[in-house]
Structure formats: C-alpha cells, structure tokens
C-alpha positions as a Markdown table, in Angstrom:
| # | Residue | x | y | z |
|---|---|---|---|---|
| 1 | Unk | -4.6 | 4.3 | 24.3 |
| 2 | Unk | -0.9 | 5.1 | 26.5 |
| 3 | Unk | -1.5 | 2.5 | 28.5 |
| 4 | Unk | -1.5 | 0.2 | 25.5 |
| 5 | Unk | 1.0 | 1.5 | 24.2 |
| 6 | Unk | 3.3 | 1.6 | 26.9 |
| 7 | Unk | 2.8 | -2.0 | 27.8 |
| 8 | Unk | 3.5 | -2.7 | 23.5 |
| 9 | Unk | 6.5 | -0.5 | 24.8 |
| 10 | Unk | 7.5 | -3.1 | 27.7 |
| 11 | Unk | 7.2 | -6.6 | 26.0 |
| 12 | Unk | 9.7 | -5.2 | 23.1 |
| 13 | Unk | 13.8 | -6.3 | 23.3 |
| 14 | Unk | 15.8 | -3.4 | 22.8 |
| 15 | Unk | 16.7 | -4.8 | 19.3 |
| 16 | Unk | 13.2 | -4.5 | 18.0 |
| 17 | Unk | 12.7 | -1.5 | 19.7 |
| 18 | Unk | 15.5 | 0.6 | 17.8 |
| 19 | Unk | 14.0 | -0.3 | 14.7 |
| 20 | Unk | 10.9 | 1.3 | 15.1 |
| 21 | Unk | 9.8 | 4.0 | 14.0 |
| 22 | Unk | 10.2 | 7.4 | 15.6 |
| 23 | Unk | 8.2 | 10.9 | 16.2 |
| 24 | Unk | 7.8 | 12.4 | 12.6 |
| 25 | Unk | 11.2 | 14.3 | 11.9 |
| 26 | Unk | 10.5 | 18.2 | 12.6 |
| 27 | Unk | 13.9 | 20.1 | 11.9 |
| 28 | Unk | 16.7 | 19.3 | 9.6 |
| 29 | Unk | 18.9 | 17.3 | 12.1 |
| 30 | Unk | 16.3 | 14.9 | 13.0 |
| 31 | Unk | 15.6 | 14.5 | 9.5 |
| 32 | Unk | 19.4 | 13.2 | 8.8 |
| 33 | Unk | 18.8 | 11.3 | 12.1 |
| 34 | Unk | 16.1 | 9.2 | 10.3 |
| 35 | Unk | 17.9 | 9.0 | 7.4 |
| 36 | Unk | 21.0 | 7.5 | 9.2 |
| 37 | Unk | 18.6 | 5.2 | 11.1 |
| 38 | Unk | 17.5 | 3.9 | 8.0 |
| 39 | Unk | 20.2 | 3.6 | 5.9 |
| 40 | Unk | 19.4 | 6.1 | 3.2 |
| 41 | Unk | 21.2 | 9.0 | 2.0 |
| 42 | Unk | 19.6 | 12.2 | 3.1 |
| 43 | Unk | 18.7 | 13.3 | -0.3 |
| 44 | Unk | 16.4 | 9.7 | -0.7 |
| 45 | Unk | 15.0 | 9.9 | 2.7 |
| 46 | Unk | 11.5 | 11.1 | 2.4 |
| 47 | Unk | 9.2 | 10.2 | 5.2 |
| 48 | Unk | 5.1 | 9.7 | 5.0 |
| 49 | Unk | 3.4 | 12.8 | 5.1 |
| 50 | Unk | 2.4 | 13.4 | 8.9 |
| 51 | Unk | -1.2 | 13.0 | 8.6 |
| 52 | Unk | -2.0 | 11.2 | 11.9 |
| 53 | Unk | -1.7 | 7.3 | 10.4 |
| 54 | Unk | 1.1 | 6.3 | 13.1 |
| 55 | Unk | 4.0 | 6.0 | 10.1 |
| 56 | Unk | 6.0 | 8.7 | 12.2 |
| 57 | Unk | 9.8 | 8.9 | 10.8 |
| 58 | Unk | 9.4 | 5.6 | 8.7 |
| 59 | Unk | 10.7 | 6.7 | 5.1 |
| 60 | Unk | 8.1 | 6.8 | 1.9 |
| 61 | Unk | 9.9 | 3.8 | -0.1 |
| 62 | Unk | 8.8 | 4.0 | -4.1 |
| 63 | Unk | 6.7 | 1.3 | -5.0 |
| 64 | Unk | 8.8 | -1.7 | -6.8 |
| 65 | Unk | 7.6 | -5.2 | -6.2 |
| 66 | Unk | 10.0 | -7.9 | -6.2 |
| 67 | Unk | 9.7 | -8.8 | -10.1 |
| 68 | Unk | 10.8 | -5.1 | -10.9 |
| 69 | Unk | 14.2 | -6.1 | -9.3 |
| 70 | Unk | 17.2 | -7.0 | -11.1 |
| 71 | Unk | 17.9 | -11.0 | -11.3 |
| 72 | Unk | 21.2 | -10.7 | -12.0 |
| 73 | Unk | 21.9 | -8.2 | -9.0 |
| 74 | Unk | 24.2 | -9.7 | -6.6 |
| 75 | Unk | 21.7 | -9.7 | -3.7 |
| 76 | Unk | 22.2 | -10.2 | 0.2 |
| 77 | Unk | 19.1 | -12.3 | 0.0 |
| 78 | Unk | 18.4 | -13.8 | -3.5 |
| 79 | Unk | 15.0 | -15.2 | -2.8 |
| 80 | Unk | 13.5 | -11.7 | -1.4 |
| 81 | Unk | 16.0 | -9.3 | -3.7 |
| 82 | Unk | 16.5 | -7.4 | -0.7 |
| 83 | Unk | 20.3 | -6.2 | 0.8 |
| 84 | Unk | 20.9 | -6.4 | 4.2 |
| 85 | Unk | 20.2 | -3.3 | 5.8 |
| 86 | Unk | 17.9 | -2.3 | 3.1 |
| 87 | Unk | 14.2 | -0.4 | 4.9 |
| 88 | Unk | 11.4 | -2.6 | 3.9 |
| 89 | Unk | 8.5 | -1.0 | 2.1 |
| 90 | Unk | 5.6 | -0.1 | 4.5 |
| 91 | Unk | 3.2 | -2.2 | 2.4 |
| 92 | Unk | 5.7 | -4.7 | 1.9 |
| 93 | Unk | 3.4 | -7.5 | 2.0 |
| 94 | Unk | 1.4 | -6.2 | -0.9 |
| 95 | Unk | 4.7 | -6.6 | -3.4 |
| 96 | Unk | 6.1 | -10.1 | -2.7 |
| 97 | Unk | 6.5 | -11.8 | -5.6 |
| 98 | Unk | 3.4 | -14.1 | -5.3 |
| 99 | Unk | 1.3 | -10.3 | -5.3 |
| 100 | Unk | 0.3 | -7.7 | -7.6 |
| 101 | Unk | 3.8 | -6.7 | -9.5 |
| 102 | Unk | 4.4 | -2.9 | -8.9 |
| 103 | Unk | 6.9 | -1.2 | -11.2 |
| 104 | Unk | 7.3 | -4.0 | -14.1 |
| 105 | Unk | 6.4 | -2.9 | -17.8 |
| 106 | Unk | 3.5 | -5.2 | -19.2 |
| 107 | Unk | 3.3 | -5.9 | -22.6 |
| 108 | Unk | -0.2 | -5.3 | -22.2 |
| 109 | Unk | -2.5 | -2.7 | -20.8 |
| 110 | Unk | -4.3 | -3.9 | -17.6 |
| 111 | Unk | -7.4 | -2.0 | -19.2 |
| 112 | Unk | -6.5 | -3.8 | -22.5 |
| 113 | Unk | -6.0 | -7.4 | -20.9 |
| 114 | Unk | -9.7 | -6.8 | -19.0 |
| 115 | Unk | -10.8 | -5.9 | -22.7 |
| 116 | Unk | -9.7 | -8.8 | -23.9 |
| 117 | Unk | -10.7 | -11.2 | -21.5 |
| 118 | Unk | -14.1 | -10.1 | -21.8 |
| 119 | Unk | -14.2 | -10.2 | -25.4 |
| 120 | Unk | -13.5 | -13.8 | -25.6 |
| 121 | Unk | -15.6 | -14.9 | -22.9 |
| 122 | Unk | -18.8 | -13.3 | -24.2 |
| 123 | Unk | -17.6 | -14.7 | -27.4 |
| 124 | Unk | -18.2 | -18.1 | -26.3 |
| 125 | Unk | -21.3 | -17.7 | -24.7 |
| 126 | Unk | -22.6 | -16.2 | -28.0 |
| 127 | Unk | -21.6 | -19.2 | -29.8 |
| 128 | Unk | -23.0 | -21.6 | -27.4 |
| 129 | Unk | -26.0 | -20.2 | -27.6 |
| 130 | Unk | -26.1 | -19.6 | -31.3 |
| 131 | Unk | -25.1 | -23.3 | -31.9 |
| 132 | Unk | -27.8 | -24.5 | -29.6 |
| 133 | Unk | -27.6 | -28.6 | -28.4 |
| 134 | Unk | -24.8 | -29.7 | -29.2 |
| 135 | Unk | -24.7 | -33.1 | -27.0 |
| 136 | Unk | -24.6 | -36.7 | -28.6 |
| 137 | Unk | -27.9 | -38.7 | -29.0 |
| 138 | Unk | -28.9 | -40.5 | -26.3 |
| 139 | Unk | -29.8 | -44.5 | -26.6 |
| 140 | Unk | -33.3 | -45.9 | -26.2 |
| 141 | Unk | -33.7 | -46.4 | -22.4 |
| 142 | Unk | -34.3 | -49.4 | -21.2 |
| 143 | Unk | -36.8 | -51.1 | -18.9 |
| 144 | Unk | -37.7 | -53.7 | -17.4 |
| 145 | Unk | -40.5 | -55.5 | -19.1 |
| 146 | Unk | -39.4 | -55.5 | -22.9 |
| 147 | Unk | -37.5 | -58.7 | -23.6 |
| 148 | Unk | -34.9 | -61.3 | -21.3 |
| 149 | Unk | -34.3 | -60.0 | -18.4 |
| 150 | Unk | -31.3 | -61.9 | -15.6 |
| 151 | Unk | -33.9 | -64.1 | -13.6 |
| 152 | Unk | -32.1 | -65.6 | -10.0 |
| 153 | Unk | -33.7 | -68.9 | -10.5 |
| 154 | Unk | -31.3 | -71.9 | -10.2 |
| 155 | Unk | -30.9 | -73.6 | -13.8 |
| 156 | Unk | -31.3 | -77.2 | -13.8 |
C-alpha cells in the first residue's frame, strides 16, 4: 500500500535511500541517468523488463556466480570477487559461492551427472539384493539354565 511504503520511505538514511532503485527509465536521458547511478556504461546498462515485479531502474546483471570469477583478478573484495562500486546481482544471494555455480563450465553434464548417479545407486541395490544375506553367523544364544551360571552366594 502508499502508506506502507511511505513509512519504508521515512525510516531510510539518505545513504540507503540513493541506492535504491528508481521509476523504470522511460526516455533516453533517464536511461543514462540509471546507468550513471549504477556505475555501468550506457551500452551495458540494461534494466528488467517493466513487468510490474518492483525492479524499477535496477540493471538486468548477467548471471555469473562467484566461482565463474577470475582468482587471480585483483579484487576490491577478494572474498566476495566483487569491486567497489560494482551493482550487485538482483538474485545475488542465489550465486554466492556456497550456492548453485552460474556461468562455470562443468566437465560434466548436469543431466549426465543425474545419469550417473542413478546408475550406480540402482546398481547397488541390484547387487544387494542379488547376493542376498550376506551377515556373519550368529553364536548359539545363551540362557540361563544350561550349565554354571555366577551364583551371589558367599564361598566359604
């Protein structure tokens, strides 16, 4: 609602409040506006398709996970492989490093790996059930009432 939004509007410092985003850019100067907000050249700025889900001016980032990143790149922040500066991706917490890896060659097939997988483990069930029981013998069990038994009578 506006009133919900005006109050999100109130609680906000002005330095989190120039950082988000704006109305969907209409004309060509508000376009390089956004672009200049963001830190991307004009010809890289592309923003989400205005289709009513609240992204407004905030640019459509490809999708590259951290591991797709160069290690050897001279980062601002090493541990994230992000620059200072740089626009985070929208779904940002989707390609962390500890998340699905968007963007780096496999050396495998995801279909292919799910192939596999499934070959192997219905591979072993077949041959546990082929082999049948396989479990070590058990001893006799023992009872009470077949030979000595520890008595708690005092020895004289």
């Amino acid at each position: 609602s506006g009133f919900s939004t005006i109050l999100y509007l109130f609680f906000l410092v002005p330095a989190q409040l120039k950082h988000t985003p704006g109305p969907y850019p209409k004309t060509e100067e508000e376009r390089k506006k956004a672009a200049e907000k963001y830190n991307l050249h004009i010809d890289d700025y592309k923003p989400f398709p205005n289709d009513h889900r609240h992204s407004g001016d905030y640019p459509d980032l490809p999708w590259i996970s951290y591991d797709a990143r160069d290690p050897f790149y001279p980062w601002d922040m090493p541990a994230m492989r992000r620059n200072y500066g740089e626009p985070i991706h929208k779904f940002n917490d989707q390609m962390l490093g500890d998340k699905y890896d968007y963007g780096v060659r496999k050396h495998i097939s995801d279909q292919k790996a799910t192939l596999i997988f499934w070959a192997i483990f219905l591979s072993i069930i077949v041959i546990g059930r082929v082999l049948g029981d396989t479990s070590q013998p058990f001893m006799e069990k023992q009872v009470p009432g077949k030979g000595e038994h520890y008595t708690f009578e005092l020895i004289k």
